[in-house]
DSSP file (Angstrom, degrees, kcal/mol; ACC not computed):
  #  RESIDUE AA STRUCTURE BP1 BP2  ACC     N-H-->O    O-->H-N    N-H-->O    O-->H-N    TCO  KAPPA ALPHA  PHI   PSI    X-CA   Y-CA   Z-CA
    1    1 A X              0   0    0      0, 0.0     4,-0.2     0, 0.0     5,-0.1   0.000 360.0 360.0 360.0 -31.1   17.2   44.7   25.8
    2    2 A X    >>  +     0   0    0      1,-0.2     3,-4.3     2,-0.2     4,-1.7   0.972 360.0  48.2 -74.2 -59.5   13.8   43.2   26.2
    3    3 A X  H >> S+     0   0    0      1,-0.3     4,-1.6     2,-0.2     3,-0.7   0.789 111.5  49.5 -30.5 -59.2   13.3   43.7   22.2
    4    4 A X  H 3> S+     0   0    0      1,-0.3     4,-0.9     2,-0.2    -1,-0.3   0.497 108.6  50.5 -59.7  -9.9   16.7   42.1   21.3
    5    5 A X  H <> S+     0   0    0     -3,-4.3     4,-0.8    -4,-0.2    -1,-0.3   0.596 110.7  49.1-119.0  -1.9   16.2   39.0   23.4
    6    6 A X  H <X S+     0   0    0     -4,-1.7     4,-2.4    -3,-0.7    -2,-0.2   0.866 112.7  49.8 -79.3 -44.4   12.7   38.3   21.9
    7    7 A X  H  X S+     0   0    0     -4,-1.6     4,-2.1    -5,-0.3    -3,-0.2   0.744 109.9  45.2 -16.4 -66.3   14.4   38.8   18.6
    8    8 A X  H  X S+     0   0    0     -4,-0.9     4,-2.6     2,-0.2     5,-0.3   0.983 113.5  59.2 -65.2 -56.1   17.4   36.2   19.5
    9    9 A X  H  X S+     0   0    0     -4,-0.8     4,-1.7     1,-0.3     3,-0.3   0.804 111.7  41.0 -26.1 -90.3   14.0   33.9   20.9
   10   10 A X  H >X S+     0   0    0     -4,-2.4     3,-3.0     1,-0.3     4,-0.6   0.733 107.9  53.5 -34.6 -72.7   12.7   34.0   17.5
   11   11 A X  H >X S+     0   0    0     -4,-2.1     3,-3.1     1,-0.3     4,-2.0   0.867 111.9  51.7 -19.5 -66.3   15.7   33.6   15.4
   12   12 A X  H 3X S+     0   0    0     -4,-2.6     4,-2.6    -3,-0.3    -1,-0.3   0.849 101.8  56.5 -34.0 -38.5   16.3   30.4   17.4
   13   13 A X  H << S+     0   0    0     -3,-3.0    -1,-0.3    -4,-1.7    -2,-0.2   0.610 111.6  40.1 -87.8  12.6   13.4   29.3   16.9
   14   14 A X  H << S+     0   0    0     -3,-3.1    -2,-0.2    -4,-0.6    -1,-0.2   0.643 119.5  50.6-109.7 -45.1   13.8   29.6   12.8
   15   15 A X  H  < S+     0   0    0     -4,-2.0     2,-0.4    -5,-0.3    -2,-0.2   0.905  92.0  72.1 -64.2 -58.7   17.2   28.3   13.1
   16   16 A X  S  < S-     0   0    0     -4,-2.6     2,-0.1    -5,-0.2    -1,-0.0  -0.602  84.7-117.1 -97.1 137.5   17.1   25.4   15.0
   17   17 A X        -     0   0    0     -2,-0.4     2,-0.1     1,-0.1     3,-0.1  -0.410  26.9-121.0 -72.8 135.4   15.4   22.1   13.3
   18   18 A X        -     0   0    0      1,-0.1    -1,-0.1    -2,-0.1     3,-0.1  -0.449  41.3 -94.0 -87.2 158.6   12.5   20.9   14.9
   19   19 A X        -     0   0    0      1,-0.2    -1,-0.1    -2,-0.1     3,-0.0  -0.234  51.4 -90.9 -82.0 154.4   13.1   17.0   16.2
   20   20 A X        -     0   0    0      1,-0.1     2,-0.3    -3,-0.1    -1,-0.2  -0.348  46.5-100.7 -71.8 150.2   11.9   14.3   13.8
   21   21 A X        -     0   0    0      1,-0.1    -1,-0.1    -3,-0.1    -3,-0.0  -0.690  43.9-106.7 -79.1 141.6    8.5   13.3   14.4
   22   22 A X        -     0   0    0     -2,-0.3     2,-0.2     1,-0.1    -1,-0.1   0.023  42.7-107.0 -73.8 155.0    8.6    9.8   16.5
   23   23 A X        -     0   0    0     -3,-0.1     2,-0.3   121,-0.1    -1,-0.1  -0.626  33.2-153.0 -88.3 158.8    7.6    6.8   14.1
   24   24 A X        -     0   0    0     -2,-0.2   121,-0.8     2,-0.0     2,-0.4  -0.775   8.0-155.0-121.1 150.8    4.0    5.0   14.5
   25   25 A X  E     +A  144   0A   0     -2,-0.3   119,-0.2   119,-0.2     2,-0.2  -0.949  20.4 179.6-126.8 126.6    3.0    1.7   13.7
   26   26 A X  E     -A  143   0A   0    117,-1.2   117,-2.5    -2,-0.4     2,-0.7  -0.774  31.1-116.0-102.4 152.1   -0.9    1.2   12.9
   27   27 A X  E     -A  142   0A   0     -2,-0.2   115,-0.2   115,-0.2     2,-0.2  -0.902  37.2-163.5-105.2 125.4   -2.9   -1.8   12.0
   28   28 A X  E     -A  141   0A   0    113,-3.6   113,-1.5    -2,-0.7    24,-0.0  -0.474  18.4-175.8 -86.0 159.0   -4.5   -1.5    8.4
   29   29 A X  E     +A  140   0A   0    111,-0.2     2,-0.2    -2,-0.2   111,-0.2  -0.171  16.3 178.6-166.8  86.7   -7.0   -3.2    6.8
   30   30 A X  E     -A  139   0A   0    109,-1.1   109,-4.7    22,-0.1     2,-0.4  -0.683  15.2-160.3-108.6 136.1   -7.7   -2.3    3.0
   31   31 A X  E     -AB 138  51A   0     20,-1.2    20,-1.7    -2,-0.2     2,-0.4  -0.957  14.3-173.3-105.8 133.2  -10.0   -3.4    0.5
   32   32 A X  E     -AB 137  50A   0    105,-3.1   105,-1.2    -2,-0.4     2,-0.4  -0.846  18.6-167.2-145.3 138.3   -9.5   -2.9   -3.0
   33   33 A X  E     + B   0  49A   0     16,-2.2    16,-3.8    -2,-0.4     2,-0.3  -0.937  25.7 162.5-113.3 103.9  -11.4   -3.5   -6.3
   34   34 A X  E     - B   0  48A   0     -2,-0.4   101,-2.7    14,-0.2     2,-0.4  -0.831  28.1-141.5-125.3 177.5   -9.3   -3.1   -9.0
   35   35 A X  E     -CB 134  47A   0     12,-3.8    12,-1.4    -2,-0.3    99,-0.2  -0.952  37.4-104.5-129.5 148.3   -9.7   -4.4  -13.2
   36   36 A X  E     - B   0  46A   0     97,-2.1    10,-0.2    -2,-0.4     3,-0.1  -0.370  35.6-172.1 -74.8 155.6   -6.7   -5.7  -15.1
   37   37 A X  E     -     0   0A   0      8,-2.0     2,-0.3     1,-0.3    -1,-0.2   0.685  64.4  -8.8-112.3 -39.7   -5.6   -2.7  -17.6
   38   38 A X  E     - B   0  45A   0      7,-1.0     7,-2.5     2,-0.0    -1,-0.3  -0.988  59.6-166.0-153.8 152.7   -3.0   -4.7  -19.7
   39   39 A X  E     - B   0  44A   0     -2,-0.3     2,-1.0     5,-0.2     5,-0.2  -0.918   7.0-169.6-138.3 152.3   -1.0   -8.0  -19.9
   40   40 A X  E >   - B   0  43A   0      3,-0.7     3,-0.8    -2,-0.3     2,-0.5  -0.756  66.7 -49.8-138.2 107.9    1.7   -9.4  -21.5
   41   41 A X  T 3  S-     0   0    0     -2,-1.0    -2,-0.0     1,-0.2     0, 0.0  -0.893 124.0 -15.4  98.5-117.8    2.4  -12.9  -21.4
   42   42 A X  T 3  S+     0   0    0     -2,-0.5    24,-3.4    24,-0.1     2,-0.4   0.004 118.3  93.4 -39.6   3.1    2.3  -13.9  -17.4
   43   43 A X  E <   -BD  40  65A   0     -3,-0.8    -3,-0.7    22,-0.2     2,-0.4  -0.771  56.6-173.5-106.0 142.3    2.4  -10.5  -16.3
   44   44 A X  E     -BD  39  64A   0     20,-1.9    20,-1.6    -2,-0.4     2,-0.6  -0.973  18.6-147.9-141.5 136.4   -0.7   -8.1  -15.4
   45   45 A X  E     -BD  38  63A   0     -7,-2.5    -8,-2.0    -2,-0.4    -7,-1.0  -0.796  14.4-177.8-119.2 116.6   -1.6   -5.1  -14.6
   46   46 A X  E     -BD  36  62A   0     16,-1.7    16,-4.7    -2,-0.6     2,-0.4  -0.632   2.1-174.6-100.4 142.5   -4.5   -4.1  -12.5
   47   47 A X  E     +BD  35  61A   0    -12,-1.4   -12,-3.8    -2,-0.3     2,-0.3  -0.900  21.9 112.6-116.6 154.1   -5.7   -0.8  -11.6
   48   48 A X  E     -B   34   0A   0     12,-1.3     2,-0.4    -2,-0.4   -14,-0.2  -0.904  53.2 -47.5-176.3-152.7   -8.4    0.3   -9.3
   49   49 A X  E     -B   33   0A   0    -16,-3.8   -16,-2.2    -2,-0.3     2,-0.3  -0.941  41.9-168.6-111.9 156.8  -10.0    2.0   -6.2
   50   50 A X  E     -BE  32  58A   0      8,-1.3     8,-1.6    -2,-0.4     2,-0.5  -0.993   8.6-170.9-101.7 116.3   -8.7    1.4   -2.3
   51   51 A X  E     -BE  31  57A   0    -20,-1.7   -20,-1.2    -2,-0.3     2,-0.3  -0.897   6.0-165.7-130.9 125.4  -10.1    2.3    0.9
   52   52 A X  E  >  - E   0  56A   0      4,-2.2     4,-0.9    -2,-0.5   -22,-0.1  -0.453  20.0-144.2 -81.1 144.6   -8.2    1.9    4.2
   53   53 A X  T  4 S+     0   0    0     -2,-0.3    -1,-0.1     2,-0.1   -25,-0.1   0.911 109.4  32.0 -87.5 -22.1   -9.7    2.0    7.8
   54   54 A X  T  4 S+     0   0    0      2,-0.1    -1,-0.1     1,-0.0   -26,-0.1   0.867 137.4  20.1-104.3 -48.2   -6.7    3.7    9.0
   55   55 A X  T  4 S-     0   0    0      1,-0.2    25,-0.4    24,-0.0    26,-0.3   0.312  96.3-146.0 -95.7  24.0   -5.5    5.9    5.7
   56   56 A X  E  <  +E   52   0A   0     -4,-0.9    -4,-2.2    23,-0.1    -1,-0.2  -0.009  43.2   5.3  57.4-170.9   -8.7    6.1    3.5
   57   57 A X  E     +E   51   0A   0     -6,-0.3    23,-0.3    -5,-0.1     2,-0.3   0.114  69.8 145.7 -52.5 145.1   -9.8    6.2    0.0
   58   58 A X  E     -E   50   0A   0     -8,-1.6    -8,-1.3    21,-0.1     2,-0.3  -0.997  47.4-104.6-178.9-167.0   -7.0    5.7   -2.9
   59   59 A X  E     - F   0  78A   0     19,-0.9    19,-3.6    -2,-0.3     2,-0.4  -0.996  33.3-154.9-135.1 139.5   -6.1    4.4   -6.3
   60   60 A X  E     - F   0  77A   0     -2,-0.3   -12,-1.3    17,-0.2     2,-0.6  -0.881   8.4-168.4-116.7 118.7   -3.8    1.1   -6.5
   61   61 A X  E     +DF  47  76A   0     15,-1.9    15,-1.3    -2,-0.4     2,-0.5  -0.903  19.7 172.6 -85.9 122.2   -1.7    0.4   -9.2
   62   62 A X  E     -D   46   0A   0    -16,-4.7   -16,-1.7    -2,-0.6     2,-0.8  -0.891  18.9-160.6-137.9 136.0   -0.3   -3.6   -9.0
   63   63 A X  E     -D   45   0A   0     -2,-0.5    11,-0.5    11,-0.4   -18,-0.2  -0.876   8.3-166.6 -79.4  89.3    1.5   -5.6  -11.1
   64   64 A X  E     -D   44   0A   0    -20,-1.6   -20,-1.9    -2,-0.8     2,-0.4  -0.704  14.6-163.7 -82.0 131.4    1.6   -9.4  -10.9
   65   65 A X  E     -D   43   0A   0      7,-2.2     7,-0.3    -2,-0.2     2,-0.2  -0.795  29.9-164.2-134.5 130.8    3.9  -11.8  -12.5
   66   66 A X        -     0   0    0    -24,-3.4     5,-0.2    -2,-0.4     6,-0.1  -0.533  16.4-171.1-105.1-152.4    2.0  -15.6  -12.2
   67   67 A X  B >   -N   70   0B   0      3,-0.6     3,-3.0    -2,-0.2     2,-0.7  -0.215  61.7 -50.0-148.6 130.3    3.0  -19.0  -12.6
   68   68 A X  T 3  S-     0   0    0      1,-0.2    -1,-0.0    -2,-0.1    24,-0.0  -0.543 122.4 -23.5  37.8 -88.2    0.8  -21.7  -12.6
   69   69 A X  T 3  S+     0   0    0     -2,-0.7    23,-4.0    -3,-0.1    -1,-0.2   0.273 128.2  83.2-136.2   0.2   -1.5  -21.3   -9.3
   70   70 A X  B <   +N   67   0B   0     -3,-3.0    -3,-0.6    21,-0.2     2,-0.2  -0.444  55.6 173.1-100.5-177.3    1.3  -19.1   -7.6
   71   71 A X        -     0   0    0     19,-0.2    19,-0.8    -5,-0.2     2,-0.3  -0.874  19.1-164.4 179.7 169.1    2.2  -14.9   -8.1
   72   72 A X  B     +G   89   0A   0     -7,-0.3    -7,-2.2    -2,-0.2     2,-0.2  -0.951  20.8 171.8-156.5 144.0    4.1  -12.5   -6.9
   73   73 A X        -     0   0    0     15,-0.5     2,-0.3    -2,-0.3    -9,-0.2  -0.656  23.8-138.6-137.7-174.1    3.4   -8.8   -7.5
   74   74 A X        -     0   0    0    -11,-0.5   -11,-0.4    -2,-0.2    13,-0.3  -0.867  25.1-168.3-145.5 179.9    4.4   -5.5   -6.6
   75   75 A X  E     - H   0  86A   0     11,-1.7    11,-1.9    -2,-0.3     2,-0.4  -0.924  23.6-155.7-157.8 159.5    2.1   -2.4   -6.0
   76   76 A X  E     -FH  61  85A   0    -15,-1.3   -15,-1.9    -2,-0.2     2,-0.7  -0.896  12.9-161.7-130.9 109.0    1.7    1.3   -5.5
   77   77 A X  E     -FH  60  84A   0      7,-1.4     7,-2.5    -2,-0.4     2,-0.8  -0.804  11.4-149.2-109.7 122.8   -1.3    2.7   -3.6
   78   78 A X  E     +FH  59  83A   0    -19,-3.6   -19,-0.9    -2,-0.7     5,-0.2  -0.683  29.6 171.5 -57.8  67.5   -1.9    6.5   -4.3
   79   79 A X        -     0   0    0      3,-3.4     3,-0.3    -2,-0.8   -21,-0.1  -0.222  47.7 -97.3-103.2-146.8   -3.7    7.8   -0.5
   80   80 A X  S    S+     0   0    0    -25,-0.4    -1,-0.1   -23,-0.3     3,-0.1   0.803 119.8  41.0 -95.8 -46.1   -4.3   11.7    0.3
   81   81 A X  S    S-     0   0    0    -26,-0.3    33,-2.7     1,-0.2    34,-0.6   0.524 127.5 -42.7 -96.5  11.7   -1.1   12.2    2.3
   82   82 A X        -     0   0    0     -3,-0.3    -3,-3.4    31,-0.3     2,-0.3  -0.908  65.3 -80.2 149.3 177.2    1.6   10.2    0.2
   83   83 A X  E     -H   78   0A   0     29,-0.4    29,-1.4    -2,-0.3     2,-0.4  -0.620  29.1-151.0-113.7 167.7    2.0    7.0   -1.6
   84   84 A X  E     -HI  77 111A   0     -7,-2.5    -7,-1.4    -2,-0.3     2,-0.4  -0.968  15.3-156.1-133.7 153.5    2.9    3.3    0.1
   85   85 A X  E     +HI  76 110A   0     25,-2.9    24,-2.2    -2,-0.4    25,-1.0  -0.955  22.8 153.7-135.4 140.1    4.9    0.8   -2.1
   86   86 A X  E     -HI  75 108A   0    -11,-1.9   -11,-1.7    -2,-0.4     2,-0.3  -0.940  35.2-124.4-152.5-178.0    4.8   -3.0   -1.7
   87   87 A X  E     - I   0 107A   0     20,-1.0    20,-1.6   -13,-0.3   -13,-0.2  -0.951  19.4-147.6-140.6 163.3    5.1   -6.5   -2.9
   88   88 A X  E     - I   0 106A   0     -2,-0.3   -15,-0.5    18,-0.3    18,-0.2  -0.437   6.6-166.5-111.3 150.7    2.5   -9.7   -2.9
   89   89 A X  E     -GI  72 105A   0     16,-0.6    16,-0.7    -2,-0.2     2,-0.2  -0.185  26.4-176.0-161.9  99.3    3.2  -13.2   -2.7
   90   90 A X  E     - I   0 104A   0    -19,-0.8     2,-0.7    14,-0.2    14,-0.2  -0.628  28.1-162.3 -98.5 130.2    0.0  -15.3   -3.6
   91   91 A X  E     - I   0 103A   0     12,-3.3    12,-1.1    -2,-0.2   -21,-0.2  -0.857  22.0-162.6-115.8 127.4   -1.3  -18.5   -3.8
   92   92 A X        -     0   0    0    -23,-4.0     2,-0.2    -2,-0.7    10,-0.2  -0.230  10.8-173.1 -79.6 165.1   -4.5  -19.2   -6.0
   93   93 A X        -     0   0    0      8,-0.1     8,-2.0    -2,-0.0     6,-0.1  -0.750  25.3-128.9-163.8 120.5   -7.3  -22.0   -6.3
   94   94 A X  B     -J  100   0A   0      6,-0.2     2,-0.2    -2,-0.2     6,-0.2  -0.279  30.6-153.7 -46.8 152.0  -10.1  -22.4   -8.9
   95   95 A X    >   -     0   0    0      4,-1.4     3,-1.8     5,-0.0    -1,-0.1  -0.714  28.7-109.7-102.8 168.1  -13.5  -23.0   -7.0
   96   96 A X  T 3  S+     0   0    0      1,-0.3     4,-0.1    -2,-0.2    -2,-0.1   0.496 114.9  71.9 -85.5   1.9  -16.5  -24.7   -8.4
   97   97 A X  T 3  S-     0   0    0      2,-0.1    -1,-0.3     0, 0.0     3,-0.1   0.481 116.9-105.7 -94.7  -1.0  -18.3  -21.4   -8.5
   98   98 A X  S <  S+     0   0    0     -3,-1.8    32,-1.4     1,-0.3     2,-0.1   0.704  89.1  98.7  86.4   4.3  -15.9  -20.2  -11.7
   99   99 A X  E     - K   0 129A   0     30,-0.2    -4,-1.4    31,-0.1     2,-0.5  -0.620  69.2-132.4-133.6-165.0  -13.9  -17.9   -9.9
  100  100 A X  E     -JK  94 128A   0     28,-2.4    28,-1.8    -6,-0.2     2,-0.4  -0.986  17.5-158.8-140.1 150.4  -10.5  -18.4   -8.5
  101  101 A X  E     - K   0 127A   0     -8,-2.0     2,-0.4    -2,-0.5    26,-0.3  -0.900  10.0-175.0-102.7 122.9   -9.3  -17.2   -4.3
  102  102 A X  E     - K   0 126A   0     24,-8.5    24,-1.4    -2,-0.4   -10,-0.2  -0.958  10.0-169.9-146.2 153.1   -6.2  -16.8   -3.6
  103  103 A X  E     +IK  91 125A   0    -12,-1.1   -12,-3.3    -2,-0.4     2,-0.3  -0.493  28.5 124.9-121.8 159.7   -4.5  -16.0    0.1
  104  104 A X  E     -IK  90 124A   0     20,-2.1    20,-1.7   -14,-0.2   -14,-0.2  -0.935  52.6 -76.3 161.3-159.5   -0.7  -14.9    0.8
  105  105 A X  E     -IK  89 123A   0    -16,-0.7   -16,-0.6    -2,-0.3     2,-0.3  -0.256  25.3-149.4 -99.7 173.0    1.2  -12.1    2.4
  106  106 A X  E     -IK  88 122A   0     16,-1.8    16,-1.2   -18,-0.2     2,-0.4  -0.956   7.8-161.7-153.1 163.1    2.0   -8.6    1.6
  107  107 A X  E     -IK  87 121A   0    -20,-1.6   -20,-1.0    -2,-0.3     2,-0.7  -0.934  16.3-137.3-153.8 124.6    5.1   -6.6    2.7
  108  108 A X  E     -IK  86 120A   0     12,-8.4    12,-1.6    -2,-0.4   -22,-0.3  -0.925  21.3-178.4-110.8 162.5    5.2   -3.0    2.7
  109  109 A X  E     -     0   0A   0    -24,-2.2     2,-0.3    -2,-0.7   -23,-0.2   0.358  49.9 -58.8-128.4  -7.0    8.6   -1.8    1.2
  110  110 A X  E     -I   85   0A   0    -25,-1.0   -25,-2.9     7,-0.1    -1,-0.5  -0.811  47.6-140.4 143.4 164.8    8.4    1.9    1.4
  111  111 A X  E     -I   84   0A   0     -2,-0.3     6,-0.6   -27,-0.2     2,-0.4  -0.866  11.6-119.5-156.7-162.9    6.7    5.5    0.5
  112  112 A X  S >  S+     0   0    0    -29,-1.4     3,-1.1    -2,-0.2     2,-0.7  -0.993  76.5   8.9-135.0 132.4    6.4    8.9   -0.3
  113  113 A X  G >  S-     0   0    0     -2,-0.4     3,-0.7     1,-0.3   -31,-0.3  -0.854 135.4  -5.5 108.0-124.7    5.0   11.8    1.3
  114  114 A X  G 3  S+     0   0    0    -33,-2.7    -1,-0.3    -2,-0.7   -32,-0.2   0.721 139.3  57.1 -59.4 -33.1    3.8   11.1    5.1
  115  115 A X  G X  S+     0   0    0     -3,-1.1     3,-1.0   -34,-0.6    -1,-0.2   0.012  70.4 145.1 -85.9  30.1    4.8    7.4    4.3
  116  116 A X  T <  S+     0   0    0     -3,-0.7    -4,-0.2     1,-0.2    -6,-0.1  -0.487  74.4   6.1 -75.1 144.4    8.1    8.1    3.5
  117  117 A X  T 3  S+     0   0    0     -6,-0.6     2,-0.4     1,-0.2    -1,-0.2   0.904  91.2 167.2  32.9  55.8   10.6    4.8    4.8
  118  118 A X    <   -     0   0    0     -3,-1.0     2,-0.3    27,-0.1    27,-0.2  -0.661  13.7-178.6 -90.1 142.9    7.4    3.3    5.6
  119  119 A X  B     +L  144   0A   0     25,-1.8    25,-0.8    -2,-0.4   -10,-0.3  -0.914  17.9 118.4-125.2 164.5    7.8   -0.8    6.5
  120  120 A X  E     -K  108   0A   0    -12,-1.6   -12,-8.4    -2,-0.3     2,-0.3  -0.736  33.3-142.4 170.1-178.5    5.0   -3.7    7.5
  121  121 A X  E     +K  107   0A   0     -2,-0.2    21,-1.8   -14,-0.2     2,-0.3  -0.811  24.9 123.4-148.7-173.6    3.5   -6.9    6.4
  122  122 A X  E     -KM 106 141A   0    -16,-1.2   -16,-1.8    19,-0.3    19,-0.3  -0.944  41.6 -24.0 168.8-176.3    0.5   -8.7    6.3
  123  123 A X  E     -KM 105 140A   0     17,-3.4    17,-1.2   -18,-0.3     2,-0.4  -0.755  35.3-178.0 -88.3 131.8   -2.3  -10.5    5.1
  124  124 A X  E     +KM 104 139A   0    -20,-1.7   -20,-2.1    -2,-0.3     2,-0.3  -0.973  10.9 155.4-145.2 143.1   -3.6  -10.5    1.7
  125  125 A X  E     +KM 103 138A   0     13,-1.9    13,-2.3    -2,-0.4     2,-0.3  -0.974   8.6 122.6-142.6 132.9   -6.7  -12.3    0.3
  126  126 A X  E     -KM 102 137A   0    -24,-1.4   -24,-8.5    -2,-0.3     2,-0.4  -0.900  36.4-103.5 177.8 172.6   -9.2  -12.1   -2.5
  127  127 A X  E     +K  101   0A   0      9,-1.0     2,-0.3   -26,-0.3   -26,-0.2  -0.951  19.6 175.7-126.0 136.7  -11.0  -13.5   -5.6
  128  128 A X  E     -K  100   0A   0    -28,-1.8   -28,-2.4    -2,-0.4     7,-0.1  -0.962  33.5-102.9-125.1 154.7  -11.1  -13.1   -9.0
  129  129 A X  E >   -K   99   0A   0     -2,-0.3     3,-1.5   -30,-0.2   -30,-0.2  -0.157  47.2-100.4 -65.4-174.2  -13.0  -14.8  -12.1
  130  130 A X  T 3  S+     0   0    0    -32,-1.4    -1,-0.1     1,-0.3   -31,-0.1   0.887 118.9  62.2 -85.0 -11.3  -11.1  -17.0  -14.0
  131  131 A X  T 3  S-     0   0    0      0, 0.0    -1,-0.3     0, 0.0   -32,-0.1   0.818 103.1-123.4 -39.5 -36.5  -10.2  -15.0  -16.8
  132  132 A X    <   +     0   0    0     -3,-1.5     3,-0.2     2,-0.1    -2,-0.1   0.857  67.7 138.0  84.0  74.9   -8.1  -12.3  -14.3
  133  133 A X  S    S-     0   0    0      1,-0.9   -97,-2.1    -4,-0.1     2,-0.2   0.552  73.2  -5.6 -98.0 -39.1  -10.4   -9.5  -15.6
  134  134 A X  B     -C   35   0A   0    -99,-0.2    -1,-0.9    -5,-0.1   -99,-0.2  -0.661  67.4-160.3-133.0 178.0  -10.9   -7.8  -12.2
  135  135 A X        -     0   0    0   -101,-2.7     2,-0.2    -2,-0.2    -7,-0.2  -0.808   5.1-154.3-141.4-177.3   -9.8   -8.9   -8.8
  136  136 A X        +     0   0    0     -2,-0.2    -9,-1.0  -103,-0.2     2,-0.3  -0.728  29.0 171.9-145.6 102.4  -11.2   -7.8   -4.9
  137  137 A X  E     -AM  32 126A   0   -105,-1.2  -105,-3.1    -2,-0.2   -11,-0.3  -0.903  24.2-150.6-124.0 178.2   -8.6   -8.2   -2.3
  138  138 A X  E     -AM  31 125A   0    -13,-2.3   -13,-1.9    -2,-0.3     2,-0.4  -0.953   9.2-159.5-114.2 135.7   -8.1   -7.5    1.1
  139  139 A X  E     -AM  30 124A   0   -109,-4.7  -109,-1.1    -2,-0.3     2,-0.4  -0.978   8.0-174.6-124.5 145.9   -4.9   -6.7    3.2
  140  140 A X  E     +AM  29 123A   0    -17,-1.2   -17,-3.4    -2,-0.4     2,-0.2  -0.989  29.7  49.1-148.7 154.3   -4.3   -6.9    6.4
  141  141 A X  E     -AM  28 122A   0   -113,-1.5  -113,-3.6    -2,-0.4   -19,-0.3  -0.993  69.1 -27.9 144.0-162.8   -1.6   -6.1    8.9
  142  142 A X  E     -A   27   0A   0    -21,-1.8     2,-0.3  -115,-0.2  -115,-0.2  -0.498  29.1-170.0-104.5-179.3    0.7   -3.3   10.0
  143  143 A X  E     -A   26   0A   0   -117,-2.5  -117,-1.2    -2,-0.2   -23,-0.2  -0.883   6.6-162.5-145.1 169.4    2.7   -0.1    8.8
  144  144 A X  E      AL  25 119A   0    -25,-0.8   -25,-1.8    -2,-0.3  -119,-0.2  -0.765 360.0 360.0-177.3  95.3    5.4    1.9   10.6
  145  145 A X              0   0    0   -121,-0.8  -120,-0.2   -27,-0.2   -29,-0.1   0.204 360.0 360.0-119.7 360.0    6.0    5.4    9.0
């Protein structure tokens, strides 16, 4: 009897779906170096490295579409446990130093892997020169995977 009700125990415990883990919201704050890889026309694409204080090191793909001092992107940051997808919307300004700053938001839109239906917004900031060869930004704000 004892054998057969350890038995059932187990089965159950194969059987029955463990309860979804509850969702988290963190505050991030990632800096990124990346260099543009191709463009065509008003559109670019930069690639580079990312490192988060809450998910670590990764590699960012983003795309950016400008016009005239505005832009609006999308991206995909590669981290250890899954990918995060988002979109940009930045406004630039030349400086007297040669380079150009530009501030706006960022929205996360989704993920894969541990960030799977991942949401949040934010901050985003950086400079680039004015060619657009490389960039540096920062984001900052929350997720809720």
């Amino acid at each position: 009897m004892r054998t057969s009700l350890l038995a059932l125990v187990a089965v159950a415990a194969v059987v029955v779906p463990a309860a979804p883990a509850a969702a988290k919201t963190v505050e991030y704050d990632a800096r990124a170096t990346v260099h543009k890889r191709s463009q065509s026309g008003t559109t670019l694409v930069y690639a580079g490295k990312v490192r988060s204080t809450h998910l670590g090191p990764g590699r960012v793909k983003q795309t950016i579409r400008l016009a005239g001092l505005n832009a609006t992107g999308s991206f995909v940051i590669r981290y250890r446990h899954g990918k995060l997808r988002g979109t940009t919307q930045t406004t630039g300004r030349p400086r007297l130093d040669g380079t150009a700053a530009f501030s706006g938001t960022v929205r996360i839109t989704g993920g894969t892997g541990r960030y799977a239906g991942a949401t949040g917004s934010g901050r985003y900031t950086g400079s680039a020169p004015l060619d657009l060869s490389k960039a540096t930004f920062r984001q900052r704000g929350t997720i809720t995977y």
